[in-house]
N, C-alpha and C positions, 0 to 999 in steps of 0.2 A: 489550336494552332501550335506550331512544333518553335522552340524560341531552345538557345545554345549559346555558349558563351566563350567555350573554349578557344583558343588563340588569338583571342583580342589584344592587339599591343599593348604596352604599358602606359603609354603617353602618345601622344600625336595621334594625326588621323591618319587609319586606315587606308591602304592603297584602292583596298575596292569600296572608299565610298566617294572616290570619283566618278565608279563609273555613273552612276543617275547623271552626272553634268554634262557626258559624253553623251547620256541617252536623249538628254532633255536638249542638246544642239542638234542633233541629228534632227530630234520635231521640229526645232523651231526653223531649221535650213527647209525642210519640206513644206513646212506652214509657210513662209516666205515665198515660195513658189508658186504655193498658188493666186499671190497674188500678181501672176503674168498678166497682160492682156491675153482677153480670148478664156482665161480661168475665175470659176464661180469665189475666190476667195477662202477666206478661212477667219470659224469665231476668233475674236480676240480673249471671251472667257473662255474655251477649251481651249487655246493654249495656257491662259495664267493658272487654271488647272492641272495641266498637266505639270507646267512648271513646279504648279507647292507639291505635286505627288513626288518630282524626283527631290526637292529640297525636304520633306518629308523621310524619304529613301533615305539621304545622303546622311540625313542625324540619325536614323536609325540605324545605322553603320557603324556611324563613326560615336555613337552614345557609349560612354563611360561604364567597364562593367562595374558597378560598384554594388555586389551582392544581388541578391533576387530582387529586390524591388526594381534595380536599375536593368536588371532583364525584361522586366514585368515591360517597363517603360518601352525598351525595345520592340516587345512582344504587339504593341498596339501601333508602334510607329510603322514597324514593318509589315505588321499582319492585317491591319483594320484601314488605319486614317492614309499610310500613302497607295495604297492599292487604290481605293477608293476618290481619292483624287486621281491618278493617273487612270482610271477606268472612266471618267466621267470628261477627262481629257481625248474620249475618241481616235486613239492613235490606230485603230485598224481602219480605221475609214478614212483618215488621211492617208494612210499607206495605200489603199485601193487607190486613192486621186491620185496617186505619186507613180506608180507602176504604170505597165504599157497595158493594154486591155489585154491581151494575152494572160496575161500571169494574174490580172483581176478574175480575170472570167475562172482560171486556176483554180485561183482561191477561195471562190465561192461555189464552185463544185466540192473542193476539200472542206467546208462548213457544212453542207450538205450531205456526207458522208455517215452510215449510222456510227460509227463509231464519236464522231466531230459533237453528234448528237445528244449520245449520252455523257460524254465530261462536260458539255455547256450545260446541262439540267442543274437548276440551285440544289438537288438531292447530293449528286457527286459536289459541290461544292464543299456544301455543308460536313457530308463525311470526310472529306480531307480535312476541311480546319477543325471542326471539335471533335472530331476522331484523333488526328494527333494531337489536340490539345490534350484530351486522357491518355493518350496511349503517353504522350512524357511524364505527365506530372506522377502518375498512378504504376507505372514501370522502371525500372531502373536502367531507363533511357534516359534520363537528366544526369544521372550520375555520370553515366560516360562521357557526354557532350563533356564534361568539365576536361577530361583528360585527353580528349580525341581531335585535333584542328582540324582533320577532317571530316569528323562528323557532325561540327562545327558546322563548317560549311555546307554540307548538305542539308540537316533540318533548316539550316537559315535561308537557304533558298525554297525547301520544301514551304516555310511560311508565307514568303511575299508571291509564288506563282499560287498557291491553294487561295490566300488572299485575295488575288486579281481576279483569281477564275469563280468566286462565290463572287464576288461585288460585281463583275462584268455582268452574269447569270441572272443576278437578280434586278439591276437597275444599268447596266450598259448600255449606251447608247449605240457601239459599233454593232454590225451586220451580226450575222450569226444563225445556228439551226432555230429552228421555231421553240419561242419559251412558252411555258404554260401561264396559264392567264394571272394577273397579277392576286387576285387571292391567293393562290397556290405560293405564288412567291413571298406572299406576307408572312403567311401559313408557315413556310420553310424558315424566314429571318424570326419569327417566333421561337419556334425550337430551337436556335442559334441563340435568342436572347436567355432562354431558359436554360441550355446546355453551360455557359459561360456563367451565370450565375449561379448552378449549382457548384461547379469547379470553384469559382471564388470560396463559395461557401465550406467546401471541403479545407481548401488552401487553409482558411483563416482558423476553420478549429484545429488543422492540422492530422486530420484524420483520412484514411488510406491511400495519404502520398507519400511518395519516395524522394522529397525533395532534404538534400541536409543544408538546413536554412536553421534560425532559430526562431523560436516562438513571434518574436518582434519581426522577424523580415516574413515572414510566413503572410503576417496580419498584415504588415505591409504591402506586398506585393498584393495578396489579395483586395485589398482596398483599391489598387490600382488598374485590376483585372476587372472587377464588379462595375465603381463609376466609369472609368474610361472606354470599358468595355459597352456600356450602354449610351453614353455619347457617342460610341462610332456607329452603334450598329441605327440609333434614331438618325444619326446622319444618311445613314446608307436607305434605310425608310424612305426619307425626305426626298432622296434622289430619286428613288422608285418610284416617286407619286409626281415628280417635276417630269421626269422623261417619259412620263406614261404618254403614250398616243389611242385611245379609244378605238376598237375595231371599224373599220366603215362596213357596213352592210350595203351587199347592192341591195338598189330600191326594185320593189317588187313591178315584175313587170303586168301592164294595165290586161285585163284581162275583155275582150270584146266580146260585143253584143250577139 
């Protein structure tokens, strides 16, 4: 996952880590709705979900850059832990409830689409996040974020939508193209577990990256990368196996005499 540091103020919080507070009213005005008469309601856990996903967001924004580790820190709030709440908070299935049937019926033609198809697969997920987690660490694409706000800003959003769209792929509760069965999907959060621990591994001896960090924040960050990085993704696991719903098979029809 792609993590950048350049333009970070000095002091105070950032202008853009309001906006999750903006995103997380917008839910909760639509969750509110549906408790009209005449409407099926709405969980009270997916929204306090979605709410830790933007309060989540909002410290990953506005977190302190203090050296690589305190990136590192970034790197899981934005890339792992608030994705994964806000994906488990269902906001495209409330948005369906919320919209006219027109623009639902829309939307789930454009899910349906091959293309809608292949960026929902956990494979494109996976090669977004630990694809740009090497292509930074091992390129000198880290070095630049330091000096570029705007390229800043773009791996920092390249991390929380790659984030959203592996965690939605592999354990999302909203609508979507057809996923493959959840072995396949273990199978993928596998090579996602191993890919992030060989990076730590690299990080911590300091070998074919391009980061200018010292010896000490190297080991640090990587310490950061390896445990944290495996409490999110056993968290993302857990979701997988709570939202699983088992295939129905129709029942075989009786066959006469």
């Amino acid at each position: 996952m792609i993590l950048a540091h350049a333009g970070h103020p000095a002091g105070g919080v950032p202008p853009v880590a309001l906006v999750p507070l903006g995103m997380f009213w917008v839910y909760l005005a639509a969750a509110l709705r549906q408790r009209d008469p005449g409407r099926p309601g709405w969980s009270h856990r997916r929204t306090a979900s979605f709410g830790l996903g933007t309060a989540l967001l909002a410290a990953g924004l506005a977190w302190p850059a203090g050296g690589l580790p305190g990136h590192m820190w970034q790197h899981l709030l934005l890339g792992m832990l608030a994705p994964l709440a806000l994906v488990l908070g269902a906001p495209g299935t409330l948005a369906l409830r919320t919209v006219d049937q027109r623009t639902g019926r829309a939307a789930v033609r454009l899910l349906r689409h091959p293309v809608a198809r292949a960026l929902a697969h956990p494979v494109t997920g996976l090669l977004l996040t630990t694809g740009g987690l090497y292509l930074l660490y091992l390129t000198p694409l880290y070095r630049a974020t330091l000096t570029s706000p705007a390229l800043h800003g773009l791996v920092r959003l390249h991390l929380v939508l790659a984030g959203y769209l592996f965690a939605w792929s592999v354990a999302g509760p909203d609508p979507g193209p057809h996923r493959p069965r959840v072995p396949v999907r273990l199978l993928v959060l596998g090579v996602a577990v191993a890919a992030h621990a060989t990076m730590a591994q690299l990080l911590y001896a300091g070998v074919l990256v391009d980061v200018p960090a010292t010896g000490d924040e190297l080991r640090a960050a990587a310490t950061v990368m390896y445990y944290g990085g495996d409490l999110a993704e056993i968290l993302l696991a857990l979701a997988l196996l709570v939202t699983w719903r088992p295939e129905r098979r129709p029942a075989p029809t009786p066959v006469r005499a």
